[in-house]
mmJSON file of the N, C-alpha and C atoms, coordinates in Angstrom:
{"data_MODEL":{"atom_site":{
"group_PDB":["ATOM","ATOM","ATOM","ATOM","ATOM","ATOM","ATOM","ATOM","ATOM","ATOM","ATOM","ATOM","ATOM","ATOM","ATOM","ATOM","ATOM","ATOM","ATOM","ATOM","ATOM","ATOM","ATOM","ATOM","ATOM","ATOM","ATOM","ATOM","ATOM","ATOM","ATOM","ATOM","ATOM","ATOM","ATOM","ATOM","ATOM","ATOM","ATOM","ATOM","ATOM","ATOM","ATOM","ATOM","ATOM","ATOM","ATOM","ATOM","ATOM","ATOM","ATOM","ATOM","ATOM","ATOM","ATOM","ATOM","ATOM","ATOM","ATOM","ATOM","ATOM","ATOM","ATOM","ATOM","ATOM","ATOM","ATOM","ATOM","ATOM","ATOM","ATOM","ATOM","ATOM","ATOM","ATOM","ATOM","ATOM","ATOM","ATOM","ATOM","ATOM","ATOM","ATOM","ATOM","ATOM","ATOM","ATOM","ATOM","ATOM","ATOM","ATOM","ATOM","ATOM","ATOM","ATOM","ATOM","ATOM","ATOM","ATOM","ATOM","ATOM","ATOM","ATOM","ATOM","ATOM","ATOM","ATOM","ATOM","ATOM","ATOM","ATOM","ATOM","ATOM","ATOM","ATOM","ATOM","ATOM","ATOM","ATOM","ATOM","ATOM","ATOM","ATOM","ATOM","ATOM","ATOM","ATOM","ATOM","ATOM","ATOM","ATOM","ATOM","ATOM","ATOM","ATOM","ATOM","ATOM","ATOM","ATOM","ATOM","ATOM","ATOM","ATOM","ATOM","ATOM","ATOM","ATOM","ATOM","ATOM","ATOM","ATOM","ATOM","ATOM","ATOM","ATOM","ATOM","ATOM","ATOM","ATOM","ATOM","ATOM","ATOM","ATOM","ATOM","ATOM","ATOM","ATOM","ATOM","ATOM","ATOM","ATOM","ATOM","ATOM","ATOM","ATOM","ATOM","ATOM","ATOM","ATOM","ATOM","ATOM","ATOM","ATOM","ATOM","ATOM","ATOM","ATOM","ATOM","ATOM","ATOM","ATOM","ATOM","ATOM","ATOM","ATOM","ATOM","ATOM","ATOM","ATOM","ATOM","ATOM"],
"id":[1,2,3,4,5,6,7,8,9,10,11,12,13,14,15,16,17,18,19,20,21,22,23,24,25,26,27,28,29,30,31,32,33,34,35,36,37,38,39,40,41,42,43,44,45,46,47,48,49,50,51,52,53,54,55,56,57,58,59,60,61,62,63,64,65,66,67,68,69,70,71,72,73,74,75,76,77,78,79,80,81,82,83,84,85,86,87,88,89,90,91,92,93,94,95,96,97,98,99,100,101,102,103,104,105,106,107,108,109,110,111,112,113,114,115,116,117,118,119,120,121,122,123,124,125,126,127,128,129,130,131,132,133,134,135,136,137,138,139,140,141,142,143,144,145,146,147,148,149,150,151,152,153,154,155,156,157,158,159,160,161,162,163,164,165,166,167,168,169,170,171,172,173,174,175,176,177,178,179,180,181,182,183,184,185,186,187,188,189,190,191,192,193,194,195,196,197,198,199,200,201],
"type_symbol":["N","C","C","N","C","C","N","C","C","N","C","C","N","C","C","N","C","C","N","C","C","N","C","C","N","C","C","N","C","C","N","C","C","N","C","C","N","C","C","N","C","C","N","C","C","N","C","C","N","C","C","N","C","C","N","C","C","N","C","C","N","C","C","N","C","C","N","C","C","N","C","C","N","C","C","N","C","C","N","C","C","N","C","C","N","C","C","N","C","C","N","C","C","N","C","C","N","C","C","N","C","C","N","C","C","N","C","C","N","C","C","N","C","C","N","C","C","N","C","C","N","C","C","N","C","C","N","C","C","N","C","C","N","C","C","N","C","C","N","C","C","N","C","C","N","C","C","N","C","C","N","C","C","N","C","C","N","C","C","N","C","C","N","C","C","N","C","C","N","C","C","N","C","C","N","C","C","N","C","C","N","C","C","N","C","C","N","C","C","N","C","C","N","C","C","N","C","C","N","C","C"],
"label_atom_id":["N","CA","C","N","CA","C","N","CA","C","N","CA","C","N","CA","C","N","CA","C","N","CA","C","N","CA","C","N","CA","C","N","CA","C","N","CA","C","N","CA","C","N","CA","C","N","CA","C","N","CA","C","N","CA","C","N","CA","C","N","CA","C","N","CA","C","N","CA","C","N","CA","C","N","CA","C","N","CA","C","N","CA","C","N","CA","C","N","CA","C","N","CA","C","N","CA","C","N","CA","C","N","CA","C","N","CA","C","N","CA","C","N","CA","C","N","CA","C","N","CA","C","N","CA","C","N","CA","C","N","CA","C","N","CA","C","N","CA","C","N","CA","C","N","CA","C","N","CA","C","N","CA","C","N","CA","C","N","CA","C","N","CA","C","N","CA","C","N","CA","C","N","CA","C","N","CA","C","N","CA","C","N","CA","C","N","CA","C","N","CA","C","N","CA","C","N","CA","C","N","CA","C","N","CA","C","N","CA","C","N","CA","C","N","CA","C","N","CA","C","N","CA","C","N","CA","C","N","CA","C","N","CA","C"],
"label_alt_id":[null,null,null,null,null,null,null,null,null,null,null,null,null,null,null,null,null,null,null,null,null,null,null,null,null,null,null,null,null,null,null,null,null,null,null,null,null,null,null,null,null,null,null,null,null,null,null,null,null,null,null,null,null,null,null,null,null,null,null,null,null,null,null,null,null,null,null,null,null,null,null,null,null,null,null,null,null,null,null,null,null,null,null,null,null,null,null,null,null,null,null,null,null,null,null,null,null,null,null,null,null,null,null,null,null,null,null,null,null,null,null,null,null,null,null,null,null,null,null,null,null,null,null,null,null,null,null,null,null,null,null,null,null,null,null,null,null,null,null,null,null,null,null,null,null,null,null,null,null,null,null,null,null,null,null,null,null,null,null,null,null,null,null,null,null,null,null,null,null,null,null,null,null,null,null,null,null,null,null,null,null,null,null,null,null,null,null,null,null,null,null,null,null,null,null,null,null,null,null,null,null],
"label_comp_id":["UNK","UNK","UNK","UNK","UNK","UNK","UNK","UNK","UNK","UNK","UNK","UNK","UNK","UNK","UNK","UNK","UNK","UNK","UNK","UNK","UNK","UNK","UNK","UNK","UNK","UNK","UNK","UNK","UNK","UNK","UNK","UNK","UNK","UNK","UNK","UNK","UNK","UNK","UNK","UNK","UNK","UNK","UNK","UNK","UNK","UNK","UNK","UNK","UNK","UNK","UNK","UNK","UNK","UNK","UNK","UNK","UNK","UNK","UNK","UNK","UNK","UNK","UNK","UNK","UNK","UNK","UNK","UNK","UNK","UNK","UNK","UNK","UNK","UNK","UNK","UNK","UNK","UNK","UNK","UNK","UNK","UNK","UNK","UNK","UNK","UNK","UNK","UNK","UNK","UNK","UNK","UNK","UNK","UNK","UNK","UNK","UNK","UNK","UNK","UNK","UNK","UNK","UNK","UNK","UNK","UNK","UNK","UNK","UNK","UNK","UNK","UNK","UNK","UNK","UNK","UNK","UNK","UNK","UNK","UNK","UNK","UNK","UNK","UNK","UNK","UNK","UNK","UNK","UNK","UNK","UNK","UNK","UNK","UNK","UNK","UNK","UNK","UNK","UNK","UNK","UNK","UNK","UNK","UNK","UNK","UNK","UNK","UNK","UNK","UNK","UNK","UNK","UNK","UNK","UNK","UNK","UNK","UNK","UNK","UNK","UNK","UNK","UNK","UNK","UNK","UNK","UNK","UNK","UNK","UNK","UNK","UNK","UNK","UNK","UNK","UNK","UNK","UNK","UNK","UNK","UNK","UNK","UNK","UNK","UNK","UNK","UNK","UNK","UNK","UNK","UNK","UNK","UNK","UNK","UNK","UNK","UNK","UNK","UNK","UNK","UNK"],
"label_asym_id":["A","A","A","A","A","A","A","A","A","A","A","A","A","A","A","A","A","A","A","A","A","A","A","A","A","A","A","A","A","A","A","A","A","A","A","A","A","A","A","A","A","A","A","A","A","A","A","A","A","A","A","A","A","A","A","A","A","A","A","A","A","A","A","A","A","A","A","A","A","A","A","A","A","A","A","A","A","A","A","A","A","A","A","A","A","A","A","A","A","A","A","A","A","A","A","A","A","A","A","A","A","A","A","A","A","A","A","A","A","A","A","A","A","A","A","A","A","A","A","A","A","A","A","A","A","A","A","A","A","A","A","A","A","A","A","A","A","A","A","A","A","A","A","A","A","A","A","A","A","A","A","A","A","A","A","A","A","A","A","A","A","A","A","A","A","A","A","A","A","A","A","A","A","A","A","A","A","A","A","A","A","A","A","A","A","A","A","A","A","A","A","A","A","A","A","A","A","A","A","A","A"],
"label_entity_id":["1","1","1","1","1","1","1","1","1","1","1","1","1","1","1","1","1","1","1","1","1","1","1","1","1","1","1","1","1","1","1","1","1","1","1","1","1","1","1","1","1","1","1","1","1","1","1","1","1","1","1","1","1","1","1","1","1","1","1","1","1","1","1","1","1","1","1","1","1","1","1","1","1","1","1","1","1","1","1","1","1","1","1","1","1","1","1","1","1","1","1","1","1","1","1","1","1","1","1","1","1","1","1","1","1","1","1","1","1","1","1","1","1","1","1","1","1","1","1","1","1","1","1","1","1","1","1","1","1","1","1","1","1","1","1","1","1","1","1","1","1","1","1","1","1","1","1","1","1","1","1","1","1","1","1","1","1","1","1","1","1","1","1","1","1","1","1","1","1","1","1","1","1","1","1","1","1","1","1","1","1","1","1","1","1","1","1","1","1","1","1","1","1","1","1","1","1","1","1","1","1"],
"label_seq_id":[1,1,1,2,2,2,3,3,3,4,4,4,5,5,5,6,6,6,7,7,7,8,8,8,9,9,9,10,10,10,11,11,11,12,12,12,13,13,13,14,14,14,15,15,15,16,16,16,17,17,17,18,18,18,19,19,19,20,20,20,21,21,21,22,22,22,23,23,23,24,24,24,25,25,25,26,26,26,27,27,27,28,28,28,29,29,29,30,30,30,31,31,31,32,32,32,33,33,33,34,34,34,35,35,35,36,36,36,37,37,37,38,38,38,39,39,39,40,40,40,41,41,41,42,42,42,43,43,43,44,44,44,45,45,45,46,46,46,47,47,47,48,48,48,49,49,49,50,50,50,51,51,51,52,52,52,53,53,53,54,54,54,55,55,55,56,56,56,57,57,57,58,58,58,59,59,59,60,60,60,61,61,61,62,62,62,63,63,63,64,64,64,65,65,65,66,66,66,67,67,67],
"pdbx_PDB_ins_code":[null,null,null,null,null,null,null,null,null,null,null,null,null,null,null,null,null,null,null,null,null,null,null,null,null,null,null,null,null,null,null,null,null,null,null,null,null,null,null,null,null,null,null,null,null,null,null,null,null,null,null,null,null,null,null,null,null,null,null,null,null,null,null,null,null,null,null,null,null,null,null,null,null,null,null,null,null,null,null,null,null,null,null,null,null,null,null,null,null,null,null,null,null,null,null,null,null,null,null,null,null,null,null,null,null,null,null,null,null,null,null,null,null,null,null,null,null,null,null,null,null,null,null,null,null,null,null,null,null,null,null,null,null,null,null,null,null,null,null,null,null,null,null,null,null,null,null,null,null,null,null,null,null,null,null,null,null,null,null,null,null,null,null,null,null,null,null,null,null,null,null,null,null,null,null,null,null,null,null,null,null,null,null,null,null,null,null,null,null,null,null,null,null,null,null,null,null,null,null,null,null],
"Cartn_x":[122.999,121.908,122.37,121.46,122.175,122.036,122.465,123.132,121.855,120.815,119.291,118.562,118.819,117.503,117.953,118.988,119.977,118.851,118.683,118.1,118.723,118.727,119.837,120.035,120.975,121.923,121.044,121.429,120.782,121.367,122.592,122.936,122.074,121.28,120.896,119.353,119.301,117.814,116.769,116.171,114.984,114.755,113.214,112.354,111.691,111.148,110.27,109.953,108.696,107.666,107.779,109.26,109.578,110.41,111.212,112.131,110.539,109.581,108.375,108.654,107.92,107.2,108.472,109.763,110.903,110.302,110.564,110.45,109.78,108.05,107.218,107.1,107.562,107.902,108.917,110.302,111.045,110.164,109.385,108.724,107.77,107.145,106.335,106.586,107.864,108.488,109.075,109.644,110.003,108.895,107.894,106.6,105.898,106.065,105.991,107.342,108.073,108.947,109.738,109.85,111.283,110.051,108.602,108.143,107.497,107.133,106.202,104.95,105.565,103.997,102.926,101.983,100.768,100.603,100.479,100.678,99.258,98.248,97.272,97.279,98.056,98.583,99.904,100.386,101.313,100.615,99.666,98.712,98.049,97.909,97.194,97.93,99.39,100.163,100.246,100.672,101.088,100.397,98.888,97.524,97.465,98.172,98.194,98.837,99.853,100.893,100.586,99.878,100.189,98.945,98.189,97.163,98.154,97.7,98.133,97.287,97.582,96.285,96.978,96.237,97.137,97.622,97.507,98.167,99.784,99.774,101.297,101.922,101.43,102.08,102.807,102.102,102.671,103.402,103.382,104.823,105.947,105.303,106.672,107.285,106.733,107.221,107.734,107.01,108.02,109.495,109.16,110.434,111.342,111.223,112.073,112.541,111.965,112.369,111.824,110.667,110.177,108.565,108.08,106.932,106.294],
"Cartn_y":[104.499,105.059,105.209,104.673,104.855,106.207,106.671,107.932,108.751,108.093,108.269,108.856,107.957,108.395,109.6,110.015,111.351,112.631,113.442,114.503,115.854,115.916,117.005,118.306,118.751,119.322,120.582,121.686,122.94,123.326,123.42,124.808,124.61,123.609,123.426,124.195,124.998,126.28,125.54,124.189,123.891,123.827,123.986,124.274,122.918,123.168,121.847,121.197,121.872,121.996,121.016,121.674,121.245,119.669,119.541,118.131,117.576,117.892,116.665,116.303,117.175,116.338,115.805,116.072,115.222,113.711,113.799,112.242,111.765,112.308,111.552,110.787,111.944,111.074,110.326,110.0,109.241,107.822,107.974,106.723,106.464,107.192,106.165,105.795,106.644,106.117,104.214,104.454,102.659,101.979,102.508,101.468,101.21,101.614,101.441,100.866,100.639,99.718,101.168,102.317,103.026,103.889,103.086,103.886,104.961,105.991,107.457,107.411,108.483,109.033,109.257,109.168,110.234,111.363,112.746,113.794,113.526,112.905,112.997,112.314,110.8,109.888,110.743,111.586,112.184,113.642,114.199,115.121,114.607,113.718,112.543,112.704,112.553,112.075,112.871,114.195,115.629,115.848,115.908,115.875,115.268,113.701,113.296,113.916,114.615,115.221,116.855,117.634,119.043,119.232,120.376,121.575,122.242,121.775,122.954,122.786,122.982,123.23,122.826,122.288,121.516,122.514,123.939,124.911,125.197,125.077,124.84,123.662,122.497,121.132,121.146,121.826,122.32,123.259,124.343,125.432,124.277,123.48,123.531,121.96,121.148,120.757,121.627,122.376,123.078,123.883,123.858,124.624,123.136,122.385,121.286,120.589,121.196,120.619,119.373,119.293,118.318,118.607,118.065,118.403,117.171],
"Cartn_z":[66.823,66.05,64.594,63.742,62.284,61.91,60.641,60.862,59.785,59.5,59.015,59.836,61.082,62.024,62.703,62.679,63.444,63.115,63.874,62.905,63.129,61.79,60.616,61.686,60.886,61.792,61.942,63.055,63.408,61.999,61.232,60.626,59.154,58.987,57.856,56.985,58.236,58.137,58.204,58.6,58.377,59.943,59.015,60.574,61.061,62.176,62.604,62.228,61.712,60.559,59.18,58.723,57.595,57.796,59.128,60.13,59.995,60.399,60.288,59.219,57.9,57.073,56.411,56.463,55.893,56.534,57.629,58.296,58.294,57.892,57.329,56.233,55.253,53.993,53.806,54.734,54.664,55.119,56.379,56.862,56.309,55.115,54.13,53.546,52.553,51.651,51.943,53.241,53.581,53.959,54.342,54.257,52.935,51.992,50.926,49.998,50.573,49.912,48.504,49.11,48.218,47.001,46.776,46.016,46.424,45.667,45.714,46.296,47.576,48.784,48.047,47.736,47.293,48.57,48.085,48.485,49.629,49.416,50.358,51.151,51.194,52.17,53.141,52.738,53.392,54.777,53.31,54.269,55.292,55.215,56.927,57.559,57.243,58.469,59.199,58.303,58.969,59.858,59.542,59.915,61.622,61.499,62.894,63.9,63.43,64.278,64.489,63.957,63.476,62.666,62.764,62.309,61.338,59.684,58.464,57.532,56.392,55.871,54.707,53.697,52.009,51.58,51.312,50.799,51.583,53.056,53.83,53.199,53.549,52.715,51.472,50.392,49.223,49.361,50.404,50.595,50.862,51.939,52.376,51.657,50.86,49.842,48.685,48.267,47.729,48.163,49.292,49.377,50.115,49.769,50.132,48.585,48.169,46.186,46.004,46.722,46.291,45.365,44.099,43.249,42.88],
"occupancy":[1.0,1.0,1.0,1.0,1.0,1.0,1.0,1.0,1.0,1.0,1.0,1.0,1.0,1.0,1.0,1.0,1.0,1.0,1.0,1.0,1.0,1.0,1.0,1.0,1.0,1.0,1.0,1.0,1.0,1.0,1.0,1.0,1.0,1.0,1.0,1.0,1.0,1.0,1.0,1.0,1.0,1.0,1.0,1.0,1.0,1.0,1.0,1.0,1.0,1.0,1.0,1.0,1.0,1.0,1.0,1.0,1.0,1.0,1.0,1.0,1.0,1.0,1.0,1.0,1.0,1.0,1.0,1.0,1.0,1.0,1.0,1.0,1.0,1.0,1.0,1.0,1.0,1.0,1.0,1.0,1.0,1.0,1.0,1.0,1.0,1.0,1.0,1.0,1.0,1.0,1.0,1.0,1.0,1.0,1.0,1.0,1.0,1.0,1.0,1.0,1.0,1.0,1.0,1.0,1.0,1.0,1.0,1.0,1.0,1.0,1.0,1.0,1.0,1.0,1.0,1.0,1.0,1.0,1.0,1.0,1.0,1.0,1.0,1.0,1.0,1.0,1.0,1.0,1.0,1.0,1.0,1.0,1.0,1.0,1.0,1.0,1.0,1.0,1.0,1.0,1.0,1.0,1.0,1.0,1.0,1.0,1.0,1.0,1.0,1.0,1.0,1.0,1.0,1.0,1.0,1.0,1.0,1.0,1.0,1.0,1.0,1.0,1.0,1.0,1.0,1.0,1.0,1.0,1.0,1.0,1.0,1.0,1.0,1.0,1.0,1.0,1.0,1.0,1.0,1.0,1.0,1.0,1.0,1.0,1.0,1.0,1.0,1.0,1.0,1.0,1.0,1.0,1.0,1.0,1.0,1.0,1.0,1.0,1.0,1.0,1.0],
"B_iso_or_equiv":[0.0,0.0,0.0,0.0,0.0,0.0,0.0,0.0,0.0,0.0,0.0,0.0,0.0,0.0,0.0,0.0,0.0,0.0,0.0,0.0,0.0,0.0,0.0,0.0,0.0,0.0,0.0,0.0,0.0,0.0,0.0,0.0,0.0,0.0,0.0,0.0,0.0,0.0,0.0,0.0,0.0,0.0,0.0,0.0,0.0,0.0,0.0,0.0,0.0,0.0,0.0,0.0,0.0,0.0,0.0,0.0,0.0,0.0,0.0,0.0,0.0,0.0,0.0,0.0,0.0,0.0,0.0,0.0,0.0,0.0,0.0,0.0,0.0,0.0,0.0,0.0,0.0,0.0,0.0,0.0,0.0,0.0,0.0,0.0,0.0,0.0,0.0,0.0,0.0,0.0,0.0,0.0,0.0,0.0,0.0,0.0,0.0,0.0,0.0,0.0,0.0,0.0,0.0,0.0,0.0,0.0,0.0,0.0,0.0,0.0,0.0,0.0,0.0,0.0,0.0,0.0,0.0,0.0,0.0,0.0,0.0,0.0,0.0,0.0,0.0,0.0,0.0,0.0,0.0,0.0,0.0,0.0,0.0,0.0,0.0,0.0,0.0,0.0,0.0,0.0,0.0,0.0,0.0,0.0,0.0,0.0,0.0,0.0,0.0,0.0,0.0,0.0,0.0,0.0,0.0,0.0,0.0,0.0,0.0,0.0,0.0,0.0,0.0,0.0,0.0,0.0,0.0,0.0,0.0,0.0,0.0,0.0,0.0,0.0,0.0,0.0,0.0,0.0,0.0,0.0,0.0,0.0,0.0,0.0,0.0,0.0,0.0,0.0,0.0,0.0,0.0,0.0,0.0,0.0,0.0,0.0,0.0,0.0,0.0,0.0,0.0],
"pdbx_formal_charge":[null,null,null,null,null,null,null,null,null,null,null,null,null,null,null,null,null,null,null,null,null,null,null,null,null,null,null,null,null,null,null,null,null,null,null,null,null,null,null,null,null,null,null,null,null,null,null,null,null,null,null,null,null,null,null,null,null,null,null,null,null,null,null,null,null,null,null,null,null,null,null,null,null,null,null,null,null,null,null,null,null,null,null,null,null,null,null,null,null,null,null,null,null,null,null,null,null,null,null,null,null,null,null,null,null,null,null,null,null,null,null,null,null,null,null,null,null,null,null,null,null,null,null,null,null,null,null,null,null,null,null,null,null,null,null,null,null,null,null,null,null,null,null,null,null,null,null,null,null,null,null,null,null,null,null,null,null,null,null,null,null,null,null,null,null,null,null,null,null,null,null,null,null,null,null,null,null,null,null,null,null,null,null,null,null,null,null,null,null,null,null,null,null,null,null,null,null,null,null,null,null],
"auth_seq_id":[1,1,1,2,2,2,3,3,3,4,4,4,5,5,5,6,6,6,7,7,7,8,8,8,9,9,9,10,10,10,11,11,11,12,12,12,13,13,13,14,14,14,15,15,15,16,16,16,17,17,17,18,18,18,19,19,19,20,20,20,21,21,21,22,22,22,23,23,23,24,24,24,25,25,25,26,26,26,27,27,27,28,28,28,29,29,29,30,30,30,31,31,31,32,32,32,33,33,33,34,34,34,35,35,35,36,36,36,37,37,37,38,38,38,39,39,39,40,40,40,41,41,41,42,42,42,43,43,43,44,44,44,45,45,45,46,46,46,47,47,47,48,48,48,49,49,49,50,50,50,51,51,51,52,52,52,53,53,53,54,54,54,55,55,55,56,56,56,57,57,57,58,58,58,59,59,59,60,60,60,61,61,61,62,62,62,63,63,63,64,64,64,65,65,65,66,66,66,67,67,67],
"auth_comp_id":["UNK","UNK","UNK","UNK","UNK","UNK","UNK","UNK","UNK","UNK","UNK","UNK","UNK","UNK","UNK","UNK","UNK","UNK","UNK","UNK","UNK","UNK","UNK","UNK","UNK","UNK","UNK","UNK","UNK","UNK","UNK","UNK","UNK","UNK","UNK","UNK","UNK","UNK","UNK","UNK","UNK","UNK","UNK","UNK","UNK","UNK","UNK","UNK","UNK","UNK","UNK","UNK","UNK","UNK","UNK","UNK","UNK","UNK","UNK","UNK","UNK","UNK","UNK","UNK","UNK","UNK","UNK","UNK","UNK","UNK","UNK","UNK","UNK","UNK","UNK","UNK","UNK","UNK","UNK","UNK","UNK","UNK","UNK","UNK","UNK","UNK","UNK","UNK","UNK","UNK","UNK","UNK","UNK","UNK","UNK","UNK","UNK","UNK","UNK","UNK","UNK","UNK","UNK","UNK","UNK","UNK","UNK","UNK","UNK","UNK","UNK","UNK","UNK","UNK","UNK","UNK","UNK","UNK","UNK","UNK","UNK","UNK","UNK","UNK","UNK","UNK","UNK","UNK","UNK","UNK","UNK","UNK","UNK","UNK","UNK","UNK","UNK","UNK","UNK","UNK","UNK","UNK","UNK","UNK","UNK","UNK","UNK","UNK","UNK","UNK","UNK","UNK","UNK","UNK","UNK","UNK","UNK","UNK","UNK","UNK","UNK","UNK","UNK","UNK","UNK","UNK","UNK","UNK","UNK","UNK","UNK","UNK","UNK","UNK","UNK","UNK","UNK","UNK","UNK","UNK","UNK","UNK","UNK","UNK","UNK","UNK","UNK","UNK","UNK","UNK","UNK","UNK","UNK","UNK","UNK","UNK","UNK","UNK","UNK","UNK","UNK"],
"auth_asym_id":["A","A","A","A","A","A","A","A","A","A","A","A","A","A","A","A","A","A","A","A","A","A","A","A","A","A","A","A","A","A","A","A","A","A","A","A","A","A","A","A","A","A","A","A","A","A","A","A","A","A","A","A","A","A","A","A","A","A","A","A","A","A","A","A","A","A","A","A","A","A","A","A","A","A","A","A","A","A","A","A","A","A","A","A","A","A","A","A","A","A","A","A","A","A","A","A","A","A","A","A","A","A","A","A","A","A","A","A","A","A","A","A","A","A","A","A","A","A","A","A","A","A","A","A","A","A","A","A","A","A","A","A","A","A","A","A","A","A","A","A","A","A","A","A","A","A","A","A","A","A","A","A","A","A","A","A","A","A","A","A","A","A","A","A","A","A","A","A","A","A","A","A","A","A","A","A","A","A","A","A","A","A","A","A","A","A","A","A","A","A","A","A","A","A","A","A","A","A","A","A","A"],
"auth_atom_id":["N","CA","C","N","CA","C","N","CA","C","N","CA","C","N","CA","C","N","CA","C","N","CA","C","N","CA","C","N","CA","C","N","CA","C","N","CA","C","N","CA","C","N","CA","C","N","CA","C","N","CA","C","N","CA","C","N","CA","C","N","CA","C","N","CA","C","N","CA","C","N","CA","C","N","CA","C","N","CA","C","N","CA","C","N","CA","C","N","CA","C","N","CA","C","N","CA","C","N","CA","C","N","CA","C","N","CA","C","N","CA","C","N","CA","C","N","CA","C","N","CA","C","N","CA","C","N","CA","C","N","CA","C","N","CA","C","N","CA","C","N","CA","C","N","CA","C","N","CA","C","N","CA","C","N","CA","C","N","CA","C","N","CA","C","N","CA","C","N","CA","C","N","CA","C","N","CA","C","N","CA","C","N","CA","C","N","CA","C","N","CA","C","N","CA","C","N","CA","C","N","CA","C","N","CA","C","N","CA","C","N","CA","C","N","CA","C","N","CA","C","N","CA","C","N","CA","C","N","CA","C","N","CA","C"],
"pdbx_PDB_model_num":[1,1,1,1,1,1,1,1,1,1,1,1,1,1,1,1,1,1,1,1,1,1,1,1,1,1,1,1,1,1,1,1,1,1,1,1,1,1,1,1,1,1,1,1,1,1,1,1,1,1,1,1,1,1,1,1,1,1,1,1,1,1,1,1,1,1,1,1,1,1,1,1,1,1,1,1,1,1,1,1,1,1,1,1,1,1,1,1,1,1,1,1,1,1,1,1,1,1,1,1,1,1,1,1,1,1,1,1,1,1,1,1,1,1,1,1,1,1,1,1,1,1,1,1,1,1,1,1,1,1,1,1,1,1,1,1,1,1,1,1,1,1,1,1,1,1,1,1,1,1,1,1,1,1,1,1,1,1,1,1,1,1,1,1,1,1,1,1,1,1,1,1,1,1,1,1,1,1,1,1,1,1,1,1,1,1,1,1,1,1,1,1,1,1,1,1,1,1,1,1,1]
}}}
């Protein structure tokens, strides 16, 4: 297993929640060839997987340092 698809370690404080939408945006990011999610193409995805609401999405991008 390459050492990408591994998912991150327990001691690293993130939650589920937050292990999703990392891996979402890692797997659009490569379906798009390395360039930038649009935040509402990303809110779908979440969307397929999980009930939140665009105001969570933006928490929890923000609190992933991502803007």
């Amino acid at each position: 297993m390459p050492y990408w698809d591994r998912p991150p370690d327990v001691r690293d404080g993130l939650t589920p929640t937050l292990r999703l939408v990392l891996r979402l945006l890692r797997d659009a990011q490569r379906e798009r060839g390395g360039r930038s999610v649009p935040t509402a193409l990303l809110y779908g995805r979440v969307l397929e997987h999980m009930a939140m609401s665009e105001h969570e999405l933006m928490v929890c991008l923000g609190r992933l340092g991502i803007d």
